[in-house]
C-alpha positions in Angstrom: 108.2 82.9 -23.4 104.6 82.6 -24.4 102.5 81.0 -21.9 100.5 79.3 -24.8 103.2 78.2 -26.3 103.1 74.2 -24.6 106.6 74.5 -24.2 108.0 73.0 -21.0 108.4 75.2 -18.1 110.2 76.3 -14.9 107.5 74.6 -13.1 108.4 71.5 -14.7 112.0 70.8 -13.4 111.7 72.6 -10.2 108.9 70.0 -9.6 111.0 67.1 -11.0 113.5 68.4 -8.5 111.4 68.6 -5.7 109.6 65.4 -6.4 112.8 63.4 -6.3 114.5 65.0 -4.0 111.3 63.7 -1.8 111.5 60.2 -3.3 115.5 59.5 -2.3 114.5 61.3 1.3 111.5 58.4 1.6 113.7 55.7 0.2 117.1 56.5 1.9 115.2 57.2 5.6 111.9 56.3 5.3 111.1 55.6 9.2 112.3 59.4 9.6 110.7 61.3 6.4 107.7 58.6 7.9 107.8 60.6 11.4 108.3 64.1 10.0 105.1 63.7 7.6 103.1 62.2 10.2 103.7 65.2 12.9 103.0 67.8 10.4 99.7 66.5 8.9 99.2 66.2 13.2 99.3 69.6 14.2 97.6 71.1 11.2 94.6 68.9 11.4 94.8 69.3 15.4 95.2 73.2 14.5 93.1 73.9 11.9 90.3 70.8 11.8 87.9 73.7 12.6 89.3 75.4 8.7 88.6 72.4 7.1 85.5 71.3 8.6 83.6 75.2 7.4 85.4 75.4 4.5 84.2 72.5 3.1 80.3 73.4 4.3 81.2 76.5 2.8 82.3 74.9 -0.9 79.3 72.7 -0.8 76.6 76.2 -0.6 78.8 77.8 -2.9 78.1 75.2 -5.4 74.6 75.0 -4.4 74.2 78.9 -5.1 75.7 79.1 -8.4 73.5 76.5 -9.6 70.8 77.8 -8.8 71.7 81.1 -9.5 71.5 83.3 -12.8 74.9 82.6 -13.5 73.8 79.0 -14.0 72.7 79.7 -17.7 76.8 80.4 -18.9 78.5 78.0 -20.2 82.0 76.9 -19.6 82.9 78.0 -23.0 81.4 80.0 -25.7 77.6 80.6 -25.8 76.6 78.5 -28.9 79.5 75.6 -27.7 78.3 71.8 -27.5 79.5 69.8 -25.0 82.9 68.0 -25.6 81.3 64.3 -24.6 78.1 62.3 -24.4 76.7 62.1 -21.1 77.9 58.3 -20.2 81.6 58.9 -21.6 81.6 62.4 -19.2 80.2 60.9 -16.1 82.6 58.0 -16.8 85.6 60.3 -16.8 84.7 62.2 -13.8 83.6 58.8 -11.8 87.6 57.3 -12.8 89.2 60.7 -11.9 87.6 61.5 -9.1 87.2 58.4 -7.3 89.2 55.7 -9.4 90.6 53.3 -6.5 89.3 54.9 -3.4 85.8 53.8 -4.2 86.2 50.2 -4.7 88.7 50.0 -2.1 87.3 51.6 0.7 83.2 50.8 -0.4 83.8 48.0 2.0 86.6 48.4 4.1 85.4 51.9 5.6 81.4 50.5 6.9 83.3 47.5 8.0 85.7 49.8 9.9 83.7 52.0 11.3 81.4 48.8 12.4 84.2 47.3 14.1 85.4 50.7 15.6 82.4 53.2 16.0 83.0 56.7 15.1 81.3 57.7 18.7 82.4 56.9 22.2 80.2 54.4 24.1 78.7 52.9 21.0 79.0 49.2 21.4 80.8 47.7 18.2 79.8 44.9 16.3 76.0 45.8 16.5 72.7 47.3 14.9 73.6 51.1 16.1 77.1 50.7 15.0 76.0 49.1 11.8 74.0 52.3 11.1 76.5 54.8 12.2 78.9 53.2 10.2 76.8 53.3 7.1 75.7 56.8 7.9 79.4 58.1 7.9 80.3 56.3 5.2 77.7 58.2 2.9 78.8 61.4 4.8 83.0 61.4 3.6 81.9 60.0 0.1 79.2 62.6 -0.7 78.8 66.2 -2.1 81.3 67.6 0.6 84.4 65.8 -1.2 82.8 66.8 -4.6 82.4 70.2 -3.9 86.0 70.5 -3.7 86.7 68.9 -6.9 83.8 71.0 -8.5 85.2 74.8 -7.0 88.9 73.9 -8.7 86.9 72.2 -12.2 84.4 75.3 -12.4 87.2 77.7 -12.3 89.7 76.3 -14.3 86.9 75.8 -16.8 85.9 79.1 -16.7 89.0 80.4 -17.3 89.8 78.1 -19.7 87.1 78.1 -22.4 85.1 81.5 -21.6 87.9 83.5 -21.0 90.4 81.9 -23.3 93.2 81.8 -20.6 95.8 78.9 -19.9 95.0 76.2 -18.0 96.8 76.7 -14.4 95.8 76.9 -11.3 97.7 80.3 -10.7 95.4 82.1 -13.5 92.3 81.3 -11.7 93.4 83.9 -9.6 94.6 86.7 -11.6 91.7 89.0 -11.0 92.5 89.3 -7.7 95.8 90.7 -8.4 97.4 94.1 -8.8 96.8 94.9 -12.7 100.2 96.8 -12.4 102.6 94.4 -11.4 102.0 90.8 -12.2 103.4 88.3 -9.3 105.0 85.8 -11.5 107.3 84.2 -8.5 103.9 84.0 -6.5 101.7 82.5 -9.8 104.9 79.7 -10.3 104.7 78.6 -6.5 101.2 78.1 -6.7 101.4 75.9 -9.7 104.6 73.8 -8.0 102.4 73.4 -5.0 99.5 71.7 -7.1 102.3 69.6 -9.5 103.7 68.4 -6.0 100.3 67.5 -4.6 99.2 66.1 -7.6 102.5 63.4 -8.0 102.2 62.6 -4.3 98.4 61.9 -4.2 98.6 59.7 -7.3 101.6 58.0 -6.5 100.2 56.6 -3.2 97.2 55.7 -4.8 99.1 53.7 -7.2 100.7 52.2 -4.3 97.2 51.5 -2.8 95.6 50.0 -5.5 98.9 48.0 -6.0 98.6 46.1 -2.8 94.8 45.7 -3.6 95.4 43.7 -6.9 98.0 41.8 -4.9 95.3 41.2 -2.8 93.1 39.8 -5.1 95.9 37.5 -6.6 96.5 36.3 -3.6 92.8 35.6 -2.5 91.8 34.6 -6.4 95.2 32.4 -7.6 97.4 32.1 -4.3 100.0 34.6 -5.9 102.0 35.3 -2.5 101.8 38.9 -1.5 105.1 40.2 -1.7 107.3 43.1 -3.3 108.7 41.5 -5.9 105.1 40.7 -7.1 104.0 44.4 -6.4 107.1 45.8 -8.7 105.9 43.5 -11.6 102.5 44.7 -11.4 103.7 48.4 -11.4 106.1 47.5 -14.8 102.9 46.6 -16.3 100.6 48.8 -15.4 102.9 51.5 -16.4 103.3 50.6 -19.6 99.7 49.8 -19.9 99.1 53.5 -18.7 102.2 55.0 -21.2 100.5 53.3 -24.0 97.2 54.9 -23.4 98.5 58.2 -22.7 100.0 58.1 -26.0 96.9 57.5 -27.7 95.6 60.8 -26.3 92.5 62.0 -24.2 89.8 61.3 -27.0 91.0 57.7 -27.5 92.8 56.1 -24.1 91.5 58.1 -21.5 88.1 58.0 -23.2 87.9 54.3 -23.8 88.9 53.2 -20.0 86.4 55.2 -18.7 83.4 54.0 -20.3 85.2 50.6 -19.6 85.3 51.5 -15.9 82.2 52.8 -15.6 80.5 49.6 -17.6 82.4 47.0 -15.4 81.8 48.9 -12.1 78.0 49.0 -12.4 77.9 44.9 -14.0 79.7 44.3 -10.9 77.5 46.8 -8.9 73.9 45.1 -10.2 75.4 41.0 -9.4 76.4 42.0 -5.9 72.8 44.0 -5.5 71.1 40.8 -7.0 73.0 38.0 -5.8 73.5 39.3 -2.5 70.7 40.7 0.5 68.4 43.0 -2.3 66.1 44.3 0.1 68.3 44.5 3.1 70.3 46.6 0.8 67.3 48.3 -0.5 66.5 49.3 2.9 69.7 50.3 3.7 70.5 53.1 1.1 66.7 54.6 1.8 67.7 54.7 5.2 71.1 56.0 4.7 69.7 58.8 2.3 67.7 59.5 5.6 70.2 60.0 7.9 72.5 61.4 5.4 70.3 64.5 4.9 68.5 65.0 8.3 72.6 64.9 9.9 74.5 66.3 7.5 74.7 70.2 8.7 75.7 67.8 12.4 78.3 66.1 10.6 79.7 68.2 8.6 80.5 70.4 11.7 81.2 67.9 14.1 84.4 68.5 16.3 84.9 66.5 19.7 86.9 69.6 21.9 85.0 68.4 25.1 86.1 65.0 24.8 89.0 64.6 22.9 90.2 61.9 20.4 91.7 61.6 17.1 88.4 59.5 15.2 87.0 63.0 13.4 90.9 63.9 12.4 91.7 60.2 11.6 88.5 60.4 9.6 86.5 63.7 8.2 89.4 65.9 8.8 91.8 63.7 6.6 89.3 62.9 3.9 88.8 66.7 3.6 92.6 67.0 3.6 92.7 64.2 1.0 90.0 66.0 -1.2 91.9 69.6 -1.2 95.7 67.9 -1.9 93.7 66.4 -4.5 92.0 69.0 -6.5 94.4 70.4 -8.6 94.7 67.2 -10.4 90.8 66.0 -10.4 89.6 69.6 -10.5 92.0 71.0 -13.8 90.9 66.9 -15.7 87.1 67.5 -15.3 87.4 71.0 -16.6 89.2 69.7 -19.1 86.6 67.4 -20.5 83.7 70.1 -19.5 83.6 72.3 -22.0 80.4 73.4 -23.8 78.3 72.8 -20.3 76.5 75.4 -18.5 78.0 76.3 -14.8 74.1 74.7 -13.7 74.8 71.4 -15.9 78.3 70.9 -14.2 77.4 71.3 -11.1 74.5 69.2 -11.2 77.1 66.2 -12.6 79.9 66.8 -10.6 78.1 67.1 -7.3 75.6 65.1 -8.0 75.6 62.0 -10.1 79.2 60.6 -8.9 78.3 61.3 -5.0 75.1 59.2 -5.9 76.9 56.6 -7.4 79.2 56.6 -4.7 76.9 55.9 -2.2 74.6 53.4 -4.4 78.2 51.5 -4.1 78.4 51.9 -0.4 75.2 50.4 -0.1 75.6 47.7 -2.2 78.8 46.7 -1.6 79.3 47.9 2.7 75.0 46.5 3.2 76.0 43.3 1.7 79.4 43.2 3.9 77.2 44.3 7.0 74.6 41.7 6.2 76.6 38.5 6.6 78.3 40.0 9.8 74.8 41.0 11.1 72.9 38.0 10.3 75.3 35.4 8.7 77.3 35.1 12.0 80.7 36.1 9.2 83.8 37.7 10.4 84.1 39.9 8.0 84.5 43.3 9.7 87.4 41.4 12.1 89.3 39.9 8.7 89.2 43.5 7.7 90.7 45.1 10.7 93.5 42.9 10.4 94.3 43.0 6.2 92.2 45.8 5.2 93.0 44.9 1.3 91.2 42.1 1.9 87.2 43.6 2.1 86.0 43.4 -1.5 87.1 39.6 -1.8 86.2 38.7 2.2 82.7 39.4 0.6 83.0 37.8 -2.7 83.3 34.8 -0.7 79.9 34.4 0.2 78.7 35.3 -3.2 78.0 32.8 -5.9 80.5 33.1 -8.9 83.2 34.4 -6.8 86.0 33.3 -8.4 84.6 35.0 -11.9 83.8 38.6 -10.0 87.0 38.6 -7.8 88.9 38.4 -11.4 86.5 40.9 -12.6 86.9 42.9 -9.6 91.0 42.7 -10.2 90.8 44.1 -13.9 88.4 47.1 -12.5 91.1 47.8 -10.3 93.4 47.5 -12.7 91.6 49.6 -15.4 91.3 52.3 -12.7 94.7 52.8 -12.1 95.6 52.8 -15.5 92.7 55.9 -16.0 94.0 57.9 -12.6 97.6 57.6 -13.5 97.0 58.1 -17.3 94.7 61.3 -16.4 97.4 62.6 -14.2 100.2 62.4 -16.6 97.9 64.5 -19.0 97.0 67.2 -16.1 100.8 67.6 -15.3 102.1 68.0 -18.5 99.4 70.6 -18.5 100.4 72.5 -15.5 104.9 72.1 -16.5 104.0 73.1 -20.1 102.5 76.3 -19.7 98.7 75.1 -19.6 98.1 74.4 -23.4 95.3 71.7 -23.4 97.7 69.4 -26.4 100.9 68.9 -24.0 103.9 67.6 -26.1 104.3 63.7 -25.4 107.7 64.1 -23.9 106.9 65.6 -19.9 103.7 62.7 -20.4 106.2 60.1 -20.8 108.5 61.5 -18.0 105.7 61.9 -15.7 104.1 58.7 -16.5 107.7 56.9 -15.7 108.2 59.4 -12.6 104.7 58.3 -10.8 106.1 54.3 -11.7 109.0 54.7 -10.3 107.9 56.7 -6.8 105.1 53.7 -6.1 107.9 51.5 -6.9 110.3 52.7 -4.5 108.1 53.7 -1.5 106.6 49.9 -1.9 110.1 48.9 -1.6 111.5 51.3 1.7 108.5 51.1 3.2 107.8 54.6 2.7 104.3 55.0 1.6 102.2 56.2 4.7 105.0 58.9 5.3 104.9 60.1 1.5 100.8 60.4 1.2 100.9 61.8 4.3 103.4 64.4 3.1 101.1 65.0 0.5 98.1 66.0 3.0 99.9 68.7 4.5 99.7 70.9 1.0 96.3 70.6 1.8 96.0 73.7 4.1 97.4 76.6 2.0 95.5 74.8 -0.9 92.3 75.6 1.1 93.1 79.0 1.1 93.5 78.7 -2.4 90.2 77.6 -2.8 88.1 80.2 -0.9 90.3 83.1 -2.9 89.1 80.4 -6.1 85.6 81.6 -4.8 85.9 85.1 -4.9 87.7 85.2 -8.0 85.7 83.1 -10.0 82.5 85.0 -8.4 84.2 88.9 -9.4 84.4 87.4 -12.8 80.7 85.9 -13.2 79.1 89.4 -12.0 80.9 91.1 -14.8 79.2 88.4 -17.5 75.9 89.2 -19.8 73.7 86.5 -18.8 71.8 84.8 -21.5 68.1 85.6 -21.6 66.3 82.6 -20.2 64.0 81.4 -23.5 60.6 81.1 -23.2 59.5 77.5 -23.9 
């Protein structure tokens, strides 16, 4: 078979297989696939923290390096290419992907948690030091560590894809590393199962997350009782919402949302930073920015062996974990809508302007939060410890307006799902269907009703936590994958002619 010829794969229904297999195991004994998940992601966290804690470091000067390095001048594509998108639609697409949910549902709820519960021992909670710490950390696990990540897996698929001319799979990233005589095709196929499977999992419980989150809302916003029969008609519609606009194709569905998400996310963004504590806030992010840069070799090494506990492994370590499961998926869709930048102009937007944004939205958002605990005498932080869903609209609360912006709030969450799970279905029709960048609808439609239908019945046994958990423990060979990502992608770029630098 031609592996450019989009047809549909092995890959495809061994994954399918796999994937379901998984599903009925989580929905038939979900307190048991629960407990198996949970011990695994335990010991190779508890084993290997240490890997993921310099790997990541690592990623992050990698990046750094190529940027600044000669090889900064190629482009992911052909030397006289333009770029694919204008800057807003790009950086919109790679702030949905990358972040979607996650952002607006932890830009509150993890200050607030960390404020409640400090990240060290002997901090007192509830106070000015723990405030700071909290905020600190926060910009920490939502900066350029998680985007390096994301931009290793989207600079070599890219390359790959548009300079080289090769399919777009994970597995061909690393062809130059092997033999030239014998071509491991058993090996290449596991590789790309192992990201399909990471992929499904990851944006399945993030469905699932976002789910309870709009339920949330309702609940807050129209009294709409939480409960599962609500959650399953808010997954029927958002999958169809999400079918439709995969149907319509990356330059029109995909395209549209993002700007949409982006748009809405910063309206909400400037009311909150206006309505709310300005220069509190103000003060905050400079501060933040601060203590982000002067701690963040500290941080991003920082293991507790002399005095034990699980708040680095329940935190970094799992975040990291979170990132790598995740890359195949956000790493393959921004190298998808890359092409026609140069390696320097990626990395400057990938690590760069979404991390910024990110922790512009921390500030906001968690210094507001922080505020009307600190000095407003609210319970916020405590409401949050017991319903963590319930952050963003705890705070909306004290706003002016708050009906309007929780409702507006609901609809950005909603948008975002619809953009992850619509993105996804794209990347893994990609990866079963031989990686031709036009995937037949078919494997879209499948995927799109496959991801519906896992949120649906994990939401229903219960099994959730066990499946994203599951998912996290692909993340340890997939770090591996990453650093031989490195190498590869670096033996390649010292065999390029570098464009001559123009003289202005």
């Amino acid at each position: 078979m031609n592996d450019k010829s989009g047809s549909i794969n092995s890959v495809f229904w061994v994954s399918a297989v796999i994937i379901t297999f998984l599903v009925l195991l989580g929905a038939l004994a979900p307190d048991l696939f629960a407990s198996a998940a949970t011990e695994a992601f335990d010991f190779t966290t508890y084993a290997f923290g240490w890997f993921y804690l310099i790997s990541v470091l690592f990623f992050v000067l990698f990046c750094i390096f190529l940027a600044i390095s000669k090889y900064g001048r190629l482009k992911l594509g052909n030397d006289e290419d333009k770029a694919d998108y204008p800057f807003f639609t790009w950086i919109g697409m790679l702030f949905s992907a990358g972040f979607g949910i996650g952002l607006v549902f932890w830009g509150i709820a993890e200050p607030m948690s960390h404020y409640f519960t400090p990240p060290r021992e002997g901090m007192d909670p509830l106070t000015a030091e723990a405030a700071r710490e909290a905020m600190g950390y926060s910009f920490f696990h939502w900066g350029v560590s998680q985007w390096s990540v994301f931009t290793i897996v989207g600079l070599a698929m890219g390359y790959f894809q548009f300079r080289r001319r090769e399919n777009g799979l994970i597995s061909t990233t690393l062809t130059p590393l092997f033999s030239k005589k014998k071509d491991p095709v058993l090996l290449k196929k596991v590789i790309d199962i192992l990201a399909v499977i990471a992929t499904v999992m990851g944006v399945a419980t993030s469905l699932g997350l976002g789910i309870l989150q709009i339920n949330g809302g309702l609940d807050a916003v129209f009294g709409i009782e939480q409960s599962t029969m609500t959650q399953i008609l808010i997954i029927a519609v958002m999958t169809s919402l999400f079918l439709l606009s995969s149907s319509t194709g990356l330059d029109k569905g995909i395209k549209y949302l993002s700007n949409i998400n982006l748009g809405l996310a910063l309206v909400l963004m400037i009311f909150v930073l206006v309505t709310g504590p300005t220069v509190f806030i103000l003060n905050t992010f400079t501060l933040g920015i601060g203590d982000y840069i002067s701690s963040f070799i500290k941080l991003s090494l920082r293991l507790t062996p002399y005095k034990g506990g699980t708040w680095i492994r329940d935190w970094t370590i799992f975040y990291w974990a979170w990132a790598i499961a995740w890359s195949p998926f956000v790493g393959a869709f921004i190298a998808r809508v890359s092409r026609g930048r140069t390696i320097r102009e990626f990395v400057v937007g990938v690590l760069i302007v979404p991390p910024l944004i990110a922790l512009v939205w921390i500030a906001v958002f968690g210094g507001t939060a922080l505020h009307f605990d600190l000095f407003g005498g609210t319970q916020i932080a405590e409401a949050v410890n017991n319903d963590v869903t319930s952050a963003l609209f705890q705070t909306y609360n004290q706003l002016p307006f708050s009906f309007l912006v929780s409702v507006l709030s609901i609809l950005l969450i909603l948008t975002f799902l619809i953009t992850s799970a619509d993105s996804a279905t794209y990347i893994l029709s990609v990866m079963t269907a031989n990686g031709t960048l036009n995937p037949p609808l078919f494997p879209r439609i499948v995927w799109g009703v496959l991801m519906g239908a896992i949120a649906a019945v994990l939401l229903l046994s219960s099994g959730l936590e066990g499946l994203q958990t599951a998912s996290l423990v692909s993340a340890l060979p997939f770090t591996i994958i990453l650093i031989f990502m490195c190498i590869s992608l670096l033996k390649m770029l010292r065999r390029e002619t570098i464009p001559v630098k123009r003289k202005k």
